[in-house]
C-alpha positions as CSV (number, residue, x, y, z in Angstrom):
1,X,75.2,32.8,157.1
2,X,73.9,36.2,155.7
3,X,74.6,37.6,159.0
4,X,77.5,36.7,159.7
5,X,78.5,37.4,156.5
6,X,77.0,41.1,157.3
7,X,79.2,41.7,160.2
8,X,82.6,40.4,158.7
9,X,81.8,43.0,155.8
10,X,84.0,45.8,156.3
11,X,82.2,48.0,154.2
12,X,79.1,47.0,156.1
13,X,79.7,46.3,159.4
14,X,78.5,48.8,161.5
15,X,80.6,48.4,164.7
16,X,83.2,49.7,162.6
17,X,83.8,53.6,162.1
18,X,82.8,55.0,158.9
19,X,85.5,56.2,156.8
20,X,85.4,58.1,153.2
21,X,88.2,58.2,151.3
22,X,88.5,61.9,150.0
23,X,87.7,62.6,146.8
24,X,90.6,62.4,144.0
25,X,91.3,65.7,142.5
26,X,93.1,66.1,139.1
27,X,96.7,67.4,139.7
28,X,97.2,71.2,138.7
29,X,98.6,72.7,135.6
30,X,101.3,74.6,136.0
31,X,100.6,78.0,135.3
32,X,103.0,81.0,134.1
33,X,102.8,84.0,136.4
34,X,104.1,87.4,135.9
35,X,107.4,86.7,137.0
36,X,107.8,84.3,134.0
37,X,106.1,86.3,131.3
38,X,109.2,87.0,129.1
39,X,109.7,83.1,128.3
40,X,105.8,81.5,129.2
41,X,103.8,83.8,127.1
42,X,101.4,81.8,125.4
43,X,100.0,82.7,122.0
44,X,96.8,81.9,121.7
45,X,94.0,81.5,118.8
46,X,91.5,84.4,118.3
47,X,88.3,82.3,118.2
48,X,88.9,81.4,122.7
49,X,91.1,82.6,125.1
50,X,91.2,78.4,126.2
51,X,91.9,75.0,124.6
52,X,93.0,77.0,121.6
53,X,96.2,75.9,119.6
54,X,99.1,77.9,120.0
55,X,99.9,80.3,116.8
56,X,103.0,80.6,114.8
57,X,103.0,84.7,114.3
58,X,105.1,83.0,110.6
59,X,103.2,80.7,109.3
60,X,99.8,81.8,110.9
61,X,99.8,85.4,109.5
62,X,96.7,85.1,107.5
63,X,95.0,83.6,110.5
64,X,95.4,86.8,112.5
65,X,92.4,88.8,112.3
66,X,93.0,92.3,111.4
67,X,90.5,94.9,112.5
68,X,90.2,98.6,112.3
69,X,90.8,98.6,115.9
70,X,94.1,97.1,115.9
71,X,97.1,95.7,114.0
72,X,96.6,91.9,113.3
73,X,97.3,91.7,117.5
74,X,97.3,88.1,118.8
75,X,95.7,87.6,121.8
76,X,97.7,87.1,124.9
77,X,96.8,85.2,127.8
78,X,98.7,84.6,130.9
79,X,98.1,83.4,135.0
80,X,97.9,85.2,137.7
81,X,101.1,85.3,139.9
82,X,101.7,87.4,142.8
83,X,101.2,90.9,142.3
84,X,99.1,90.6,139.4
85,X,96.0,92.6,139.5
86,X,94.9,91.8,135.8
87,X,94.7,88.0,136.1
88,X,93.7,85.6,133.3
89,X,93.1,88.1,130.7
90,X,93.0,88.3,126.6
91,X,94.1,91.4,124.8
92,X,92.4,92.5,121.5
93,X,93.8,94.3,119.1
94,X,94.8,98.1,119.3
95,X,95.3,101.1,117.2
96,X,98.0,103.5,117.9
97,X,95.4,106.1,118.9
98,X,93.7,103.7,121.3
99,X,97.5,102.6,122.6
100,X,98.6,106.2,123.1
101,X,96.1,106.8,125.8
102,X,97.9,107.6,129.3
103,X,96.4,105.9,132.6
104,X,95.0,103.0,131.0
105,X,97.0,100.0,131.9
106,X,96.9,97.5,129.0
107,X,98.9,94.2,128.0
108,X,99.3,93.6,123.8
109,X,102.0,91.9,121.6
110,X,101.3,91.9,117.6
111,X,103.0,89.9,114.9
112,X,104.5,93.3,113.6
113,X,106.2,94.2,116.8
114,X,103.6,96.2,118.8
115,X,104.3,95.4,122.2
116,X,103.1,96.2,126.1
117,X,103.8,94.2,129.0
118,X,103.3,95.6,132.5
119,X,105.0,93.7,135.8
120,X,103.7,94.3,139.2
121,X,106.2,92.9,140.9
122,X,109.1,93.2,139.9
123,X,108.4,96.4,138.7
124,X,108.9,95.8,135.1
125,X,107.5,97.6,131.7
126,X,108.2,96.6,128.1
127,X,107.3,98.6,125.3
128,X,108.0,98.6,121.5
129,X,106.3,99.8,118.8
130,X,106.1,97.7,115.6
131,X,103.6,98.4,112.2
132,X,100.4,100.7,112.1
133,X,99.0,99.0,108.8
134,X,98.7,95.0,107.6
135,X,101.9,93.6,106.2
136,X,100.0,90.9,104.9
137,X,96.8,92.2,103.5
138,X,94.1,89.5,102.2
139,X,94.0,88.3,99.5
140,X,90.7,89.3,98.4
141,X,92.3,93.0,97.5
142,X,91.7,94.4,94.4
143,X,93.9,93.4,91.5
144,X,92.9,94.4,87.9
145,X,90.0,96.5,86.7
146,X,88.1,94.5,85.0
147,X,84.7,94.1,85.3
148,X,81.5,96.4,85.2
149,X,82.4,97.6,88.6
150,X,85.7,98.7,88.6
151,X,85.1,100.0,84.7
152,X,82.6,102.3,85.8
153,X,84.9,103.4,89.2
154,X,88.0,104.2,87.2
155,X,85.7,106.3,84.7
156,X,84.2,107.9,87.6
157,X,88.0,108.6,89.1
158,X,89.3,109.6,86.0
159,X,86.6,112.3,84.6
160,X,86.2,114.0,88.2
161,X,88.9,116.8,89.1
162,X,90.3,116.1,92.6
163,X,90.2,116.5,95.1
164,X,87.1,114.4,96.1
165,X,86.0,112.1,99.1
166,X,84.9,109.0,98.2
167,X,81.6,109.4,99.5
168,X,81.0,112.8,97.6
169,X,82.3,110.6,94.3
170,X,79.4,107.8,95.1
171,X,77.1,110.6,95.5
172,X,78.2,112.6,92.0
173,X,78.7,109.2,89.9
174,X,76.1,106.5,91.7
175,X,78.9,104.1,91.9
176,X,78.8,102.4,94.7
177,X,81.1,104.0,97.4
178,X,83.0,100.1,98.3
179,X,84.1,99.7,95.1
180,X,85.8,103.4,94.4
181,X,87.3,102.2,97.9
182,X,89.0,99.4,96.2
183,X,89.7,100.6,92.8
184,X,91.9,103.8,94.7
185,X,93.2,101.6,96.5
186,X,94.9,99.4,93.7
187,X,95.6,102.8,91.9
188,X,97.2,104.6,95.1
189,X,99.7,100.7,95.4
190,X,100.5,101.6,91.4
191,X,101.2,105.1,92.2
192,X,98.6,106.8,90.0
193,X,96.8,108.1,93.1
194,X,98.0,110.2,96.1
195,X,96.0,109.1,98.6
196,X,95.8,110.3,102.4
197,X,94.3,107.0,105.3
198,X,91.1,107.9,106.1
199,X,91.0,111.1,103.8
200,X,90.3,112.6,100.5
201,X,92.2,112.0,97.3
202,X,94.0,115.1,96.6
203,X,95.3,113.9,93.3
204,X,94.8,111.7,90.5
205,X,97.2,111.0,87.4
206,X,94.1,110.4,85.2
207,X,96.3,109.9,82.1
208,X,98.3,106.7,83.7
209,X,94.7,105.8,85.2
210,X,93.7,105.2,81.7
211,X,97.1,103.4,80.3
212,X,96.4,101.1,83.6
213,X,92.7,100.5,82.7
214,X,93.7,99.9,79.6
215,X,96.1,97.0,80.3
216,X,92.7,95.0,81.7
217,X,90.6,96.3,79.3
218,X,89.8,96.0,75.6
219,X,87.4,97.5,72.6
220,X,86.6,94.2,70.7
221,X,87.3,91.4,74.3
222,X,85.4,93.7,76.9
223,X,82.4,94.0,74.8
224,X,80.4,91.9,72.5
225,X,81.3,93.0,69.0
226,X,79.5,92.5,66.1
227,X,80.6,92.8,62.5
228,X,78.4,94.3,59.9
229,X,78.7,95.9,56.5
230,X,77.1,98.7,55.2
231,X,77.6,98.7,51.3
232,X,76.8,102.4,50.7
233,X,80.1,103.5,52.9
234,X,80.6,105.3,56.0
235,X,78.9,108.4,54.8
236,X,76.1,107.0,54.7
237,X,75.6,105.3,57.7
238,X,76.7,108.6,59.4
239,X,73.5,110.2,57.5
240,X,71.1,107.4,59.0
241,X,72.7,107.8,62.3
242,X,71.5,111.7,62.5
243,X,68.0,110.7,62.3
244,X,68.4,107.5,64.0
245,X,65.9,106.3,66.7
246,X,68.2,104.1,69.2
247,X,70.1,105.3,71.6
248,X,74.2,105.0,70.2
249,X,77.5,106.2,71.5
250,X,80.5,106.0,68.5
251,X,84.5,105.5,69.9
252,X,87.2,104.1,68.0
253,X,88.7,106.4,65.0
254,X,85.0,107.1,63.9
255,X,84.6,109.1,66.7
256,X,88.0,110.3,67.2
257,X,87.9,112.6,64.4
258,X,85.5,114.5,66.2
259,X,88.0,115.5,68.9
260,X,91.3,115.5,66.4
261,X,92.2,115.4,63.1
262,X,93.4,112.4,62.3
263,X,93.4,110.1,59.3
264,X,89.7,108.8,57.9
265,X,88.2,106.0,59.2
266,X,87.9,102.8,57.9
267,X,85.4,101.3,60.1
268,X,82.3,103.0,62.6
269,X,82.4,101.7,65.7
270,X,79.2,102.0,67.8
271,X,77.6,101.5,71.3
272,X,73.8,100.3,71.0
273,X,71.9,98.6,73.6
274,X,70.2,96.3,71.0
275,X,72.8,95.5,68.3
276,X,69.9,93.7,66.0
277,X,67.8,96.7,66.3
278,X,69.9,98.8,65.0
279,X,71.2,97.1,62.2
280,X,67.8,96.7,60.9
281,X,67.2,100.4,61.2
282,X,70.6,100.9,59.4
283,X,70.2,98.5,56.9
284,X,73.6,96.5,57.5
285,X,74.8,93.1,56.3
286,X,76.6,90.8,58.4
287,X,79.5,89.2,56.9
288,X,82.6,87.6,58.1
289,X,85.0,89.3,56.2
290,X,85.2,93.2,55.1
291,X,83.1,94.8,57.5
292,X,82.9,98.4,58.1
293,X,80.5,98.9,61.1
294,X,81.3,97.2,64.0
295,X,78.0,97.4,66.6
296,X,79.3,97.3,70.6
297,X,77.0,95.6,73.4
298,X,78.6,97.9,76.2
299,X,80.0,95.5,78.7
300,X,78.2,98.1,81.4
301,X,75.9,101.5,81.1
302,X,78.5,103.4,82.7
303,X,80.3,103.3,78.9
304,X,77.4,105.6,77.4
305,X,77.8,108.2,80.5
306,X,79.4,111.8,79.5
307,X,78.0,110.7,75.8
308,X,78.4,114.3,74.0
309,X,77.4,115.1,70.7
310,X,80.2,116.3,68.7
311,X,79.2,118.0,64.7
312,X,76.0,115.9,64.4
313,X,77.8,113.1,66.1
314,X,77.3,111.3,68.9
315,X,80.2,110.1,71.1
316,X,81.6,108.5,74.2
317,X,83.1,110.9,76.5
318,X,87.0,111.3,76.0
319,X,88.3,108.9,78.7
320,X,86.2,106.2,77.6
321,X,87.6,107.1,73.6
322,X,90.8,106.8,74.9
323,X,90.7,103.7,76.4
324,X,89.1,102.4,73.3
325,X,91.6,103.9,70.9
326,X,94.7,102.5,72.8
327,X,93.3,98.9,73.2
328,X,91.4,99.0,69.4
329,X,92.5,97.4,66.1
330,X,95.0,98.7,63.3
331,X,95.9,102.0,63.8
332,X,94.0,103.2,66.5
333,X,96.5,102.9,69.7
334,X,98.4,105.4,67.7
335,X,95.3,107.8,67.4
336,X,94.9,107.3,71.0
337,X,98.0,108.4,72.1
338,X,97.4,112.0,70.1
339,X,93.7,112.0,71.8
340,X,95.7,111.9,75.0
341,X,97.6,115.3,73.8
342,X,94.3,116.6,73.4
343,X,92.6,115.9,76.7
344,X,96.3,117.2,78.6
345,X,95.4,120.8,76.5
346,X,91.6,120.6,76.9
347,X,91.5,119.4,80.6
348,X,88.8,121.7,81.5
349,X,86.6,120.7,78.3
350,X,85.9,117.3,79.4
351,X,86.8,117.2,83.5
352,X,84.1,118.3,85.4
């Protein structure tokens, strides 16, 4: 029975001649040749030339990576038809430098309108030339200047004649060189600096620097304030301050007088590093009403640089006044304005 079953087997039987069925294969993709490039070209994500989804150059803007090498290019990738020598290939982004070189046969397309495609056959070549910077920059640009960095940047911008790198301003100021990088860079959108790609700044409007700073900046918010009373008056605390042992910086209309002659101040305003140290060593009162010292914890260091000392008096360098004057209580955005005069007729004094 197992025999016979064996020889009526067709699988088995061995009289009969051994056939394999061929192997199945998978039925080919169509693929877009050369001839077809104009309406088949695929757009492809950046991360793989290959299973990737296709990109919408509109809606997937901020998806297209943007290099110094290149424009925001999105890769292209394409079969290989007859007459093609390229074959599957991916193109990455390209500079104009980089797509100005002659005998170099390359294949790009952009979402701003950059554009090489080389036929073989037909003979065809396609060229346009779109954008040479982002249109749609990230969005981790600069946008105000607050903040210890971009305080001490704009200081270090505004109190330095250009022109000037911004290498040789890290170097000068020891700010750090990426974040003068960014803080020109939201000046130069504003129009307050004239700034050339890849090149120094030739020029810097350092009075509308300031009135910019000072529309993210303020005396009493920026810093920590706080309020103290000195019951002997301003004299005296001006007297204790000429023989005083911590380090101090006066702004506000205290310190403007020193620079021009305005109306008397009401109130001293003062940069210390330890605000209880001092008024122990000044012998002030805190109150909640009626004070007339007001003690600053600087919201960075770079507030005390350019400190000069001005008739006994030690203050904060002009742009750093300024700043406090136009953003401070009362009357002092008016004194600020006339200690803007001032610096425009004593540029050299205080602009190194």
């Amino acid at each position: 029975h197992h025999l016979g079953h064996h020889l009526t087997n067709p699988t088995t039987d061995p009289s009969r001649p051994h056939t394999r069925r061929p192997p199945t294969t998978p039925p080919a993709m169509p693929t877009p040749t050369d001839q077809h490039l104009p309406t088949r070209l695929a757009q492809r994500s950046p991360r793989t030339a290959r299973g990737a989804r296709r990109l919408d150059p509109v809606r997937d803007r901020r998806r297209v990576p943007w290099r110094r090498r290149g424009v925001g290019a999105v890769p292209v990738r394409w079969g290989a038809g007859r007459g093609s020598s390229a074959g599957c290939r991916r193109c990455v982004p390209l500079s104009t430098g980089t797509r100005s070189v002659d005998g170099i046969r390359r294949r790009y397309v952009d979402t701003t309108g950059n554009l090489r495609l080389e036929v073989s056959a037909p003979g065809i070549l396609i060229s346009d030339s779109g954008a040479d910077r982002d249109p749609w920059p990230a969005d981790h640009q600069l946008n105000s200047l607050r903040g210890r960095g971009a305080g001490a940047a704009v200081r270090a911008i505004i109190d330095n004649q250009a022109p000037f790198g911004v290498r040789q301003l890290a170097d000068i100021t020891g700010v750090p060189a990426p974040t003068l990088s960014r803080v020109i860079v939201l000046l130069d959108r504003e129009g307050i600096v004239a700034r050339k790609p890849r090149g120094p700044v030739p020029n810097v409007d350092w009075q509308g620097a300031i009135r910019r700073w000072a529309e993210d900046y303020g005396q009493l918010t920026s810093n920590r304030p706080t309020m103290l009373l000195d019951p002997r008056g301003l004299r005296a605390t001006e007297q204790c301050l000429a023989s005083a042992s911590f380090k101090y910086a006066a702004t506000g209309a205290f310190a403007a007088r020193r620079f021009s002659p305005l109306a008397p101040a009401r109130t001293a305003s003062l940069y210390v590093e330890d605000p209880i140290e001092a008024a122990d060593e000044l012998n002030l009162r805190e109150v909640d009403a009626g004070a007339n010292v007001v003690l600053l914890e600087p919201f960075d260091p770079a507030v005390l640089a350019g400190a000069t000392t001005r008739d006994g008096l030690t203050c904060v360098a002009p742009s750093q006044l300024a700043v406090d004057l136009l953003t401070g209580p009362g009357r002092e955005p008016s004194q600020g304005e006339a200690l803007l005069e001032w610096m425009a007729d004593n540029e050299s004094v205080w602009r190194s």
